[in-house]
C-alpha positions as CSV (number, residue, x, y, z in Angstrom):
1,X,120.6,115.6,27.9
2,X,117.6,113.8,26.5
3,X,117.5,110.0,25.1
4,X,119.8,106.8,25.8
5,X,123.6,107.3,24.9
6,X,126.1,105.0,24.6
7,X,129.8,106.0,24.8
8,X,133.0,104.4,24.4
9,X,135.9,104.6,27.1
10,X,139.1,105.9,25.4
11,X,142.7,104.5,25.9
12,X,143.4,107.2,28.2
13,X,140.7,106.7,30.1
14,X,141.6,103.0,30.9
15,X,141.5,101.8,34.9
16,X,139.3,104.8,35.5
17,X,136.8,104.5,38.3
18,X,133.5,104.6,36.8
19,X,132.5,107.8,39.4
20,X,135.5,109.5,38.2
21,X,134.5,109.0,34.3
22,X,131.3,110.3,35.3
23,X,132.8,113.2,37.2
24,X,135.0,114.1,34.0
25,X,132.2,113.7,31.4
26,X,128.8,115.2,33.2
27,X,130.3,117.3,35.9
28,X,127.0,118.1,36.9
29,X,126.0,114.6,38.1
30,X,125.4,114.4,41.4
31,X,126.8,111.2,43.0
32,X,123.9,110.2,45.1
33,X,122.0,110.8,41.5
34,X,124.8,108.5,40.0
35,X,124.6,105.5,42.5
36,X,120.7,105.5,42.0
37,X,121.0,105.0,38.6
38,X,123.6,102.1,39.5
39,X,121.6,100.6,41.8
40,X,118.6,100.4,39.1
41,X,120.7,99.2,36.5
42,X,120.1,102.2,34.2
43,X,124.3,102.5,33.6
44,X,125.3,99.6,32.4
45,X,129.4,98.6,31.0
46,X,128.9,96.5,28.1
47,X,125.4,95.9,28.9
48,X,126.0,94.6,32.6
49,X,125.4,95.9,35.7
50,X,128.2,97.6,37.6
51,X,129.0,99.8,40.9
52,X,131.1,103.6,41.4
53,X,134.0,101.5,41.8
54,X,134.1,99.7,38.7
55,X,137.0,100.1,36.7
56,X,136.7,100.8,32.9
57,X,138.6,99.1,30.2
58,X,139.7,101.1,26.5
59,X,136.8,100.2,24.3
60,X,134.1,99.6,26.9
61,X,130.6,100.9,26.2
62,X,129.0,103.0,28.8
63,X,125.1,103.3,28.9
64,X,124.1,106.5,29.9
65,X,120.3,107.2,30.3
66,X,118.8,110.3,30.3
67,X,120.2,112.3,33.5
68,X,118.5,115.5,33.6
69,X,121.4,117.5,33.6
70,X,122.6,120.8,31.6
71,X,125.6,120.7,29.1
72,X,127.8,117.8,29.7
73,X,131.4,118.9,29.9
74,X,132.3,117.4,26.8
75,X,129.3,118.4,24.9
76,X,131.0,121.1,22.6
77,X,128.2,121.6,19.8
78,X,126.1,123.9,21.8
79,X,128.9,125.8,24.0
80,X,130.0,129.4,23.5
81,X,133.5,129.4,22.8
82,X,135.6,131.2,25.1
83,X,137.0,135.1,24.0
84,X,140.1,135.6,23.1
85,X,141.1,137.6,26.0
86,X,139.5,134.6,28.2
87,X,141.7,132.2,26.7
88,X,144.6,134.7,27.1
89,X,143.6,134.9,30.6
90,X,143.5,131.6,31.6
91,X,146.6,131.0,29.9
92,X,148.8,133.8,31.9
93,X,147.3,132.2,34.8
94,X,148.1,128.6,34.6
95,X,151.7,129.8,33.2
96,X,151.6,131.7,36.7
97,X,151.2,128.2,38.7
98,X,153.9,126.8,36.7
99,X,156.0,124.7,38.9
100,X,157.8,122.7,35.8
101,X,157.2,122.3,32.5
102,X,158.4,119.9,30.0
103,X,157.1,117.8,26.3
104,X,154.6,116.0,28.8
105,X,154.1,117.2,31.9
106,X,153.3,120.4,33.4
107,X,153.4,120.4,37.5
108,X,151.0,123.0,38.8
109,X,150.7,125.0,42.0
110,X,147.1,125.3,42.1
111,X,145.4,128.5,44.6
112,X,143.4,127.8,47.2
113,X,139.5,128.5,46.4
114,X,140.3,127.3,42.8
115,X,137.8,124.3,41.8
116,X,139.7,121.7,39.9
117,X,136.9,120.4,37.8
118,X,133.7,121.9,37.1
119,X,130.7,121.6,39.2
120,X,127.3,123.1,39.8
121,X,127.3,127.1,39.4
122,X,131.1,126.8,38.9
123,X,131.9,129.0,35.7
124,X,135.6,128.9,36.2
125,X,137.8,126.0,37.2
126,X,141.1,124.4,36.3
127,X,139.8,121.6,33.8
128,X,138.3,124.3,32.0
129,X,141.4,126.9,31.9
130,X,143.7,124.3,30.5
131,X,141.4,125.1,27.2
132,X,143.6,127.3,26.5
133,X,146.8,125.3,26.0
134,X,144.8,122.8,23.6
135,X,146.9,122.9,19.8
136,X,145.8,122.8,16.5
137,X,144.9,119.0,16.4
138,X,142.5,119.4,19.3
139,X,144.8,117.9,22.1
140,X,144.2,119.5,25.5
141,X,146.5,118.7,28.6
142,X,144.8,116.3,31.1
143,X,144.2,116.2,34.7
144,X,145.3,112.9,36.2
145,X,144.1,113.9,39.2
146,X,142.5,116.0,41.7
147,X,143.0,118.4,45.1
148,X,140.0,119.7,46.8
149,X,138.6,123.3,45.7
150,X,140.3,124.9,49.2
151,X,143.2,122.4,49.1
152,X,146.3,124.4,47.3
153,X,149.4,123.2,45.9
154,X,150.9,120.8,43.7
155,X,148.8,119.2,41.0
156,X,149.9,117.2,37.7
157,X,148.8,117.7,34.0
158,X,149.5,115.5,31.8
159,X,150.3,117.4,28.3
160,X,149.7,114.1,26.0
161,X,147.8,110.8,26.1
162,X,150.6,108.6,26.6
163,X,151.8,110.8,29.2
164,X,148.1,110.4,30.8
165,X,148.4,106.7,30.8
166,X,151.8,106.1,32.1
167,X,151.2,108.7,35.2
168,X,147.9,107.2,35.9
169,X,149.3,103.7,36.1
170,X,151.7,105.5,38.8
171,X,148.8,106.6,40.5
172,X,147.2,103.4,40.5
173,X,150.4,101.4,41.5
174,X,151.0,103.7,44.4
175,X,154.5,104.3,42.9
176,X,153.8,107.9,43.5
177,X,155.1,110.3,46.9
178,X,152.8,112.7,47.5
179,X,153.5,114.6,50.9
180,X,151.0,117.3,52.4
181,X,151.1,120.0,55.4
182,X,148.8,120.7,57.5
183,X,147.6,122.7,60.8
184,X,146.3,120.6,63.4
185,X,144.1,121.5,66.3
186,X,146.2,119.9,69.3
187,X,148.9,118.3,68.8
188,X,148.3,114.0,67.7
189,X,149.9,111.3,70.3
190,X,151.8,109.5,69.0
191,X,153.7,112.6,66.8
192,X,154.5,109.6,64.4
193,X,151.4,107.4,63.4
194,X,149.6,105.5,61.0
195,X,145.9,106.2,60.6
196,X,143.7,103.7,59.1
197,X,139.7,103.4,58.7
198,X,136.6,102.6,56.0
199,X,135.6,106.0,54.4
200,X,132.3,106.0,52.6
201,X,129.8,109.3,51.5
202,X,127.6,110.3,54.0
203,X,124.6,110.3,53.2
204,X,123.0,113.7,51.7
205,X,126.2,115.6,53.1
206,X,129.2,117.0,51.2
207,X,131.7,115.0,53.2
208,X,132.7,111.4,53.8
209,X,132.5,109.6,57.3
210,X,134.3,106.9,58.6
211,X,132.4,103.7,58.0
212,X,132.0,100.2,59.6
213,X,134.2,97.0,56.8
214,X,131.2,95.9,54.5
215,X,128.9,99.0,54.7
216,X,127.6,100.5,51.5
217,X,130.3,102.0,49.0
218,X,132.9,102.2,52.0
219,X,135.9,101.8,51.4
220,X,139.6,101.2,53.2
221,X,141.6,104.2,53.4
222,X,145.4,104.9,55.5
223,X,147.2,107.6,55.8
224,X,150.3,108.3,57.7
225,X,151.6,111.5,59.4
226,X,154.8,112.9,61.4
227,X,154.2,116.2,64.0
228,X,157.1,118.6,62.5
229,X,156.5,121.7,65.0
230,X,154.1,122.4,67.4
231,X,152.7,125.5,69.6
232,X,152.4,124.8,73.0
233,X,149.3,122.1,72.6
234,X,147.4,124.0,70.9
235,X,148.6,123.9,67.0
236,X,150.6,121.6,65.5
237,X,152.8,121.2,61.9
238,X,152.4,118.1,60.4
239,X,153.4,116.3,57.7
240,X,150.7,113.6,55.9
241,X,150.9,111.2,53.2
242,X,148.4,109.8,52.0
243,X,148.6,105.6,51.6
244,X,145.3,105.3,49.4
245,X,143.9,108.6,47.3
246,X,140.2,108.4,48.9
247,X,138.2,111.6,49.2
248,X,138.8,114.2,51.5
249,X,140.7,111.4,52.9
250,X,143.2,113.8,54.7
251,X,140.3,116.0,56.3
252,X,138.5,112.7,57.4
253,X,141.3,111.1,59.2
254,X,142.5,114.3,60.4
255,X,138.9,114.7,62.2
256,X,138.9,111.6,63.4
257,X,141.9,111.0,65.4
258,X,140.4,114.1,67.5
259,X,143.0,116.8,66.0
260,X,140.9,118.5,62.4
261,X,142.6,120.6,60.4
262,X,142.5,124.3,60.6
263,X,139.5,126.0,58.7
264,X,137.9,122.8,57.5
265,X,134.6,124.1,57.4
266,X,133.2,120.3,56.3
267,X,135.3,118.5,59.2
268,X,136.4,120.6,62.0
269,X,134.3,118.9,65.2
270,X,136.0,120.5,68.2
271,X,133.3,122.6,70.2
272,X,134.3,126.0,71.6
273,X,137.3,125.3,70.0
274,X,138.6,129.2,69.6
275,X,141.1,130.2,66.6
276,X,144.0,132.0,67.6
277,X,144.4,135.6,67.1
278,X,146.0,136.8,63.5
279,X,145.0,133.3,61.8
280,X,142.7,133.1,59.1
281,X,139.6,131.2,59.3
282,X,140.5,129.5,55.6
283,X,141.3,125.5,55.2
284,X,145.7,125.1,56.4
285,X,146.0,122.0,54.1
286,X,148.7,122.2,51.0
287,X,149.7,119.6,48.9
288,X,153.5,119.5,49.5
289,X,155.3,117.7,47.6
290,X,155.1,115.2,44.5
291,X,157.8,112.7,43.5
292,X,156.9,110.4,40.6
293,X,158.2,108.5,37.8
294,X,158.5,110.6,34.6
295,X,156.5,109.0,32.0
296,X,159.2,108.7,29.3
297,X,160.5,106.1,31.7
298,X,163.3,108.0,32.1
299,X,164.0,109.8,36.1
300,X,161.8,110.9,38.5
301,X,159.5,114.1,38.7
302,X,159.8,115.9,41.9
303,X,158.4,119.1,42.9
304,X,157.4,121.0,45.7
305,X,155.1,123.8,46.2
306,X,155.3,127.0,48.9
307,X,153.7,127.6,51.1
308,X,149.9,130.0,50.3
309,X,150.1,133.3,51.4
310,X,147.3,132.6,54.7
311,X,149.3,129.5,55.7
312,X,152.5,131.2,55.6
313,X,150.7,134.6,57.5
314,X,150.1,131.8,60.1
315,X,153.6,130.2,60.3
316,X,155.4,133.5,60.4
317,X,152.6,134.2,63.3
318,X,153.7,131.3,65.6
319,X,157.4,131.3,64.1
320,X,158.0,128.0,62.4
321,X,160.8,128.4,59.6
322,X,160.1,126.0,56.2
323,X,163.6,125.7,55.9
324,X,164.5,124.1,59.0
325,X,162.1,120.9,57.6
326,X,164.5,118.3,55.8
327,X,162.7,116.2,53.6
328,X,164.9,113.6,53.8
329,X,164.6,113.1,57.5
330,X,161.7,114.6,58.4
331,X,158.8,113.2,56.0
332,X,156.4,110.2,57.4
333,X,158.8,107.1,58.0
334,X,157.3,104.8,55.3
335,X,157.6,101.7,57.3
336,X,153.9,102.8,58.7
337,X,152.5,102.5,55.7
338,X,153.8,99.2,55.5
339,X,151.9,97.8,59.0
């Protein structure tokens, strides 16, 4: 990308983070990149200065200098279009996550190793899949929001605008449930607890660290959790909810209350801590559960997704049964986040 551009923030867009538009548009952008051009006032929002967190407004102008990038993601001009038996392909396969399915909203069950958006050297992602469910009038279903590339499980898609806007108000109300399991190293004290720091990048790494109230781009993050099942003290089943929707925010809090999950190769901090026998060395973290209001206005989605086949290898391994958990009674007791 060469020159100044200026583009305008759609409807759908609206209450987007700033970071997060910049994620969608030029995927390749790193975010240390991003924040220096903040810093030096080369992004501006209707010609003033602004920060990551900055949320955007339909109709805003967004200055974007030159960024030394490749193709942005929605630069179209100069892009190959997919094959036919690529588009086919990536249609079976999202059809294969299908969880539901309705006029607006599709509810995915997303694999583990699966990038959600694209990145650097990432040819194949889920943003770039659902291609291949965009109709004649050039409407493509939108992501309104986002797991981590080893994370599996449940993930919305909006299917229309509208439908984009009224689940990303959801989002951004907190009106939304959204339950994960995990494997712990140990086994956390209290079994029922409410987690809750400053998470902000750390510097030059892939990974956020738990930051001091005030410090550079930190910002407050809680998260709740209830131990399920546990082996001996060694692993434990838990149940997390996430309060706020920070990055890696899970992983991070997980880490820091001494008890990481299992495979996080960006968190796990026990030394000589050895994995047991028969368990994969691959991130045990799977976004549960999702109950939300439908964006008609009418009922509620809510979905769940199964276990992926190395979590499940590992809970048939130390016997824990998924149908012995009742969500109803045995899902983080929201009072926590309340505290």
């Amino acid at each position: 990308m060469s020159g100044i551009e200026q583009k305008q923030v759609i409807a759908d867009e609206a209450g987007m983070r700033l970071d997060r538009w910049f994620k969608v548009h030029f995927p390749g952008l790193g975010f240390g990149h991003l924040q220096k051009l903040l810093r030096t006032g080369q992004v501006r929002v209707d010609g003033k200065r602004a920060e990551t967190n900055t949320r955007l407004a339909n109709g805003q102008i967004v200055r974007i200098p030159p960024l030394g990038i490749e193709l942005p993601a929605d630069d179209k001009k100069n892009a190959k279009p997919k094959s036919t038996k690529l588009v086919e392909s990536d249609r079976a396969a999202i059809e294969g996550m299908m969880l539901y399915e309705d006029s607006q909203v599709m509810v995915l069950n997303k694999p583990a190793g699966l990038a959600v958006q694209g990145g650097s050297g990432l040819k194949r992602h889920l943003d770039g899949m659902l291609d291949a469910f965009t109709d004649k009038k050039g409407n493509k279903p939108r992501l309104v929001h986002r797991l981590d590339r080893e994370t599996s499980g449940i993930i919305l898609v909006a299917k229309t605008r509208l439908a984009a806007q009224e689940l990303t108000k959801s989002f951004r109300h907190r009106n939304t449930r959204k339950i994960y399991w995990a494997m712990l190293a140990g086994v956390p004290k209290p079994k029922q607890g409410r987690i809750s720091t400053y998470l902000a990048r750390d510097e030059g790494e892939e990974r956020m660290k738990v930051a001091r109230h005030g410090e550079d781009s930190a910002q407050h993050a809680v998260s709740i959790y209830s131990v399920f099942e546990q082996s001996a003290q060694k692993l434990s089943w838990v149940t997390l909810k996430p309060v706020t929707g920070r990055t890696h925010q899970l992983r991070a809090h997980a880490a820091h209350i001494g008890h990481p999950i299992i495979g996080d190769d960006k968190y796990f901090n026990i030394e000589n801590w050895e994995l047991p026998g028969g368990i994969q060395n691959r991130l045990h973290l799977l976004a549960r559960r999702i109950v939300i209001p439908h964006p008609s206005g009418h009922g509620m989605i809510d979905v769940s997704a199964p276990l992926p086949p190395h979590m499940q290898q590992t809970w048939n391994l130390l016997g824990f049964d998924t149908t012995d958990y009742d969500p109803d009674t045995d899902e983080p007791d929201e009072d926590l986040a309340k505290r």
